[in-house]
C-alpha positions as CSV (number, residue, x, y, z in Angstrom):
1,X,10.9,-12.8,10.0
2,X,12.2,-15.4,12.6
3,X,14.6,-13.0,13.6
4,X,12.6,-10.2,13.8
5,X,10.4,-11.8,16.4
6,X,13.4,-13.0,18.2
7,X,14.8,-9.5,18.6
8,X,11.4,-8.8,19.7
9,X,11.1,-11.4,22.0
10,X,14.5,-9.9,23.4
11,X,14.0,-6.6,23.7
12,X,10.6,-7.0,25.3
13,X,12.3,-9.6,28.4
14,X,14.7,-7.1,28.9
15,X,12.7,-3.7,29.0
16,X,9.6,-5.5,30.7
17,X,12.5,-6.2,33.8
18,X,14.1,-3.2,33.3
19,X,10.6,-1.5,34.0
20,X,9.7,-3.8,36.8
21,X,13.0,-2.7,38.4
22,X,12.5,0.8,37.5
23,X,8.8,0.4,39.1
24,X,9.9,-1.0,42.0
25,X,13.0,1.4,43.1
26,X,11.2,4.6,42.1
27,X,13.2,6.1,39.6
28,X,13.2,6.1,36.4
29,X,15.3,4.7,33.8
30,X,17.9,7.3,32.1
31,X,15.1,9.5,32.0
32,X,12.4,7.6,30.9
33,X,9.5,6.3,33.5
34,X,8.6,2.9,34.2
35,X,5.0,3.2,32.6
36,X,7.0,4.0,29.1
37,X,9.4,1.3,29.3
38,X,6.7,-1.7,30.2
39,X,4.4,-0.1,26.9
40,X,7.7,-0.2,25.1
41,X,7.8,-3.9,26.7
42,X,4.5,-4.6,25.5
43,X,4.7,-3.5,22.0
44,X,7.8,-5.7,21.9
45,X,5.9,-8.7,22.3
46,X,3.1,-8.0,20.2
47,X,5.6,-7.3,17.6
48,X,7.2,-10.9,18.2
49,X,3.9,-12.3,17.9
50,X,3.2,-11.0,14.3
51,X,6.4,-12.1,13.3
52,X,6.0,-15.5,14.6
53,X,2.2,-15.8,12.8
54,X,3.8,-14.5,9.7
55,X,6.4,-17.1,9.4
56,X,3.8,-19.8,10.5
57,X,1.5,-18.7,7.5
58,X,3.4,-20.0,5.1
């Protein structure tokens, strides 16, 4: 589970400034728009967050 949430934590840093970037230059992403990528972003984190509180439960 620690990994998981690190991946997480990774992918969700790196597609929340890929859709920053993509936000602020006005095109999109290999196809995909910047309002997709930061909700990708988002459900990155929350993802990291369950697998942080998971591992904590123990």
């Amino acid at each position: 589970m620690v990994g998981l949430g690190k991946i997480g934590l990774l992918l969700g840093i790196a597609s929340l400034v890929i859709g920053v970037v993509s936000r602020l230059t006005y095109t999109p992403v290999l196809g995909v728009e910047s309002e997709a990528i930061t909700k990708f972003a988002a459900t990155c984190f929350l993802l990291s967050i369950a697998a942080s509180l998971a591992c904590c439960k123990k």
